[in-house]
N, C-alpha and C positions, 0 to 999 in steps of 0.2 A: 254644863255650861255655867262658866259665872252670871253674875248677874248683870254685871256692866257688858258683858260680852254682845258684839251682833254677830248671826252670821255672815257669810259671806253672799246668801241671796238678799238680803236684807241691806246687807252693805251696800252693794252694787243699786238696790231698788233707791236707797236716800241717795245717793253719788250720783242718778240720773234727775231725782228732784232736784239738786241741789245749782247740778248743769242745769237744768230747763230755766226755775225760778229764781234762782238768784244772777241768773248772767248779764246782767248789768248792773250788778252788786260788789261791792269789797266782802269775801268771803275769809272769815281767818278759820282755818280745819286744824283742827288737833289730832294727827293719826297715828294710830297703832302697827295698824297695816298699812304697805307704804303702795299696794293694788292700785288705787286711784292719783297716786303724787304726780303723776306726770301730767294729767287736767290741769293745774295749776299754773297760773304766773312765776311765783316764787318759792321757794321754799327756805326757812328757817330752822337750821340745824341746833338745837339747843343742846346742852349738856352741863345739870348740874346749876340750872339759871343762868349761866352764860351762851350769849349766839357764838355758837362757833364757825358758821356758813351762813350765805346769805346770796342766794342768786335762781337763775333759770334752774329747775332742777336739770335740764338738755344740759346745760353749760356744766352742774356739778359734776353729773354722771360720765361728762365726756374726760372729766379728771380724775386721772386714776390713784391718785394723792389723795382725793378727796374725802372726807369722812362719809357724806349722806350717798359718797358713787358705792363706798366697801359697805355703807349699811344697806343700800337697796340691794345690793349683788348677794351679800348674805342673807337676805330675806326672801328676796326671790327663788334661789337655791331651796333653802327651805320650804317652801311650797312646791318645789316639785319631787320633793324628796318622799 
């Protein structure tokens, strides 16, 4: 395991503090794994320091154009691979 690395019980254990405690809070998450993006109001597609998206992830994911709809679809795939 790296050292930056969580697992995924651990993931999901901060992902439910973060629901509980912070939910009448502005939360900005930096994620690796994209498991929890869908809790979110928004999400910001970056690439390279530029936003390249910016909306409901619902609304991305419903576009199939979309960068963060083909990177959640490839990573999902992945986890069940």
């Amino acid at each position: 395991m790296k050292p930056n690395s969580v697992d995924t019980e651990t993931e999901a254990i901060m992902q439910d503090v973060i629901d509980s405690e912070f939910k009448d809070s502005t939360v900005i998450a930096v994620m690796h794994r994209l498991t929890h993006i869908i809790r979110y109001d928004k999400v910001a597609l970056l690439e390279d320091g530029h936003l390249m998206e910016f909306n409901a992830p619902q609304t991305l994911l419903q576009n199939s154009n979309s960068r963060f709809s083909t990177l959640y679809r490839t990573s999902s795939a992945s986890l069940l691979a």
